[in-house]
N, C-alpha and C positions, 0 to 999 in steps of 0.2 A: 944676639950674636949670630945668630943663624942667618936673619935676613941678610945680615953682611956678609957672610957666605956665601949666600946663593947668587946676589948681584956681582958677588967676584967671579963665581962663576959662569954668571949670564954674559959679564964683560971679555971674557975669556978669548982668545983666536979659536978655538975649535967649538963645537955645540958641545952640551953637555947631555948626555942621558940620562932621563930620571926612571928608572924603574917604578914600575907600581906595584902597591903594597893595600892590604886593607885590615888587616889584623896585626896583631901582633908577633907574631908565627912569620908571617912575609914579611916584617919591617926589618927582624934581624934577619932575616938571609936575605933581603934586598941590601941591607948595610953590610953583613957578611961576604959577601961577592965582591965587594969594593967599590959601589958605586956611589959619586961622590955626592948625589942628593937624591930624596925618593919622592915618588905620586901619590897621590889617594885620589880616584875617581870614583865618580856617582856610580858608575855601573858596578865596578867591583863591588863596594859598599852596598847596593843594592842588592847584588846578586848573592854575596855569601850573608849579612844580616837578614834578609826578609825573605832570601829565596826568590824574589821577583826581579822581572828585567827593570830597566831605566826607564821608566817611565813618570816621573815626579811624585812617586811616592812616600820616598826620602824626607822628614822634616829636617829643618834647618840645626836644630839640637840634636837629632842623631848625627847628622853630619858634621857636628863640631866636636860632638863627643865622638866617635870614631878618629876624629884629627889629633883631639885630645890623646889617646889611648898610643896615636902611632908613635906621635911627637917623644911621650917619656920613655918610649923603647929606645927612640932614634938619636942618635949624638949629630949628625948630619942634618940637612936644612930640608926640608917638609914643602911643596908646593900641591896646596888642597883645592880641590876642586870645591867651589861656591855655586854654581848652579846660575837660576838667576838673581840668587842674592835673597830667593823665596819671599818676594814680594815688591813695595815699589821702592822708593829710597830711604823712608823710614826704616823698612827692614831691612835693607840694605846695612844700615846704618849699626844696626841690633844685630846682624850677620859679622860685620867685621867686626866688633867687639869683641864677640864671642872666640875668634876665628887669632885673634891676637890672644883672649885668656888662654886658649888651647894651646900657645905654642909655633904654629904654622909659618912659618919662614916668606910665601905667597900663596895668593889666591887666584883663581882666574872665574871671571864672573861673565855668562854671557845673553845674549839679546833674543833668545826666546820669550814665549809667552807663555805663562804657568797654566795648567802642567808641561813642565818640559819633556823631552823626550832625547834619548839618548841620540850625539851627534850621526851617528849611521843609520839611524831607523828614516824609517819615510812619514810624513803625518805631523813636520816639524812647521811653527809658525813663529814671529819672531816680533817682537814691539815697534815702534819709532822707533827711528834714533834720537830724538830730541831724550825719548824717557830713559834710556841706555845711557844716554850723556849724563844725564841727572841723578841715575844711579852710582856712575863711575865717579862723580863728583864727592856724592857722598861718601862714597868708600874712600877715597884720598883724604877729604878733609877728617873724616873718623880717625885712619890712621894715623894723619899727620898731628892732629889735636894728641895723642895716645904717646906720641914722641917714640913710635916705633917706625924702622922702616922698612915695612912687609911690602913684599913686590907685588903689585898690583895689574892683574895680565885681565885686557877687554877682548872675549871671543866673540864673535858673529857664527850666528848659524844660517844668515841669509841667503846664500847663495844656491840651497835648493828652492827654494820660494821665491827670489828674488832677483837670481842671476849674479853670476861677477862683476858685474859694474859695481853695482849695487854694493855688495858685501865689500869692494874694495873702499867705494865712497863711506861706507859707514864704518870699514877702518880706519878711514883720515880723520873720521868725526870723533873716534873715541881717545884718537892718539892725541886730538886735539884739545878731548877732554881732560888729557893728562894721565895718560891708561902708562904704564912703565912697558908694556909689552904684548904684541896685536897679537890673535891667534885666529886666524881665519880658519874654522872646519866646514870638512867633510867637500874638500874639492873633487871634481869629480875627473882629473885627468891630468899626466905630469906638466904638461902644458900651464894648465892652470896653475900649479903649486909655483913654477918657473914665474910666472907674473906677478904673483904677491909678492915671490922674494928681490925682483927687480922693482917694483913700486915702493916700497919698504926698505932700502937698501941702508937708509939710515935712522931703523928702529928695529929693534931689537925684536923677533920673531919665535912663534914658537910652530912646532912641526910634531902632528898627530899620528907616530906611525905608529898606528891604532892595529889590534889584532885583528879585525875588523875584515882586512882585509889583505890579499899580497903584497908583499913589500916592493915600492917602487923608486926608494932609492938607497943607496948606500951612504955610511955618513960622511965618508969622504965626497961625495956630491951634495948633500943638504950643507955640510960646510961652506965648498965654494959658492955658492947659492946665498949664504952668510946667514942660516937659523942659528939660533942660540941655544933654544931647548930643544930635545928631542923625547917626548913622552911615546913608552913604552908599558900602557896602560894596565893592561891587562895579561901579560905573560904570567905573571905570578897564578894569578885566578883561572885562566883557562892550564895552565901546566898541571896544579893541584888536583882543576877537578877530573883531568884525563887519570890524572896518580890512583886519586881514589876510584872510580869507575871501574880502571883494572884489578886493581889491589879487592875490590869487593866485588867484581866478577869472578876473580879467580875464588875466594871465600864462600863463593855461594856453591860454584860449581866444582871446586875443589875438595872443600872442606878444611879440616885441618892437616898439613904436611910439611914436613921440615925445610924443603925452599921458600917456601910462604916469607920467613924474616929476609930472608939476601934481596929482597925487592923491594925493602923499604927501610930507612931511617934506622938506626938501632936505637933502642929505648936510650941507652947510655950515651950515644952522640944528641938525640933530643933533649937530655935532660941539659945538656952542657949548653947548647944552644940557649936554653930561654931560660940562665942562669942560675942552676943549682950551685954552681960553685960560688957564684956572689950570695947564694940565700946561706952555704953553709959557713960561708966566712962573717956573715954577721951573727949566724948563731953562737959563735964561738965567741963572738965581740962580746955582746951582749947578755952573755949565760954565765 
């Protein structure tokens, strides 16, 4: 049911923004806020499970179980980042399986070369497209065999290696392949963002506006432009770890003091949050 959600909302006249989430903690206040789908990105997942940046360190089973974990917090439709699917289309194959047990509403899978590297870093290489196509193949015919209809989004990371020709032509090829929705990263100028979404005008787009870096458009402009998604990757993750950073600067060089709780969360609204009153109404069920 979710995937039917999120294609309604891909179909939509405005884009839709999916916040990102990577715990459980950010899935209910990404859903708390009101937003009507959420992200799970490598780097987030990277950064708060293993403490390390994106650099493909991430196996394919943490990343479905982290999908897994968000999905039964979430009532709303899940679009998880797949990487490059952590291998060729065999495990592509053994990726989206997984990636439907979990729950995830879409996936987006893209044409690096393992190890990948997060779409902003420098040091980024990227496969054929022949083997990208044969990837995204598989992933469609998995899905479609499974009788689920998970959205299926083909990113290219070509365009610092490669050029925008390049990365646009290897758009055509994956859309050709039967990708549900292109995602060209990490353009390097509004200019360029403006040409994918004219080249593209009749495939449904997704738009990276990544922490990464300043924001260069507003969504009333990626609208007219015609993106569909707009991933907000990393707000939740860099917000938290400013929260905490102060909260235990203040703790170190503070100590203890009675302003110390007005700067944070009260135990009694956290506990409300991540369901005490659904644990105590089943106690009550069940006792």
């Amino acid at each position: 049911m979710t995937a039917i959600r999120l294609r309604a909302l891909i179909a939509a006249a405005d884009p839709t923004v999916l916040a990102g989430c990577y715990d459980g903690v950010s899935a209910r206040l990404v859903q708390q806020a009101g937003f009507q789908a959420a992200h799970m990105s490598g780097f987030a997942v990277a950064g708060s499970l293993l403490g390390k940046p994106d650099v493909g360190l991430l196996t394919m089973t943490e990343m479905a179980d982290a999908a897994s974990r968000l999905a039964r917090v979430l009532s709303i439709p899940l679009l998880a980042d797949a990487d490059t699917g952590y291998g060729n289309a065999l495990n592509v194959v053994r990726t989206v399986e997984a990636y439907i047990a979990a729950g995830v509403a879409g996936m987006h899978l893209e044409d690096q070369q393992m190890p990948k590297r997060c779409g902003h870093l420098a040091g980024k290489t990227v496969v054929s497209p022949d083997e990208m196509a044969s990837k995204l193949r598989a992933a469609i015919d998995t899905r479609d065999d499974a009788g689920i209809d998970m959205v299926i989004i083909a990113r290219t990371d070509a365009r610092a290696e490669e050029g925008l020709g390049a990365a646009l032509e290897r758009a055509r090829r994956y859309r050709d392949a039967g990708a549900d929705m292109l995602f060209v990263e990490a353009l390097q100028s509004p200019a360029e963002v403006e040409t994918v979404a004219e080249t593209f005008r009749d495939t449904p787009l997704v738009f990276n506006a990544s922490e990464a870096r300043p924001p260069e458009f507003t969504l009333d402009q990626l609208a007219e432009m015609g993106f569909s998604v707009v991933l907000a990757p990393i707000t939740t993750l860099l917000s938290a770890t400013k929260a905490m950073q102060e909260g235990l600067t203040d703790l170190h060089e503070q100590g203890l003091h009675p302003d110390r709780l007005a700067t944070m969360t009260s135990y009694d609204d956290f506990l409300h949050l991540v369901g005490i009153d659904e644990i105590d109404e089943q106690e009550q069920r069940y006792s």
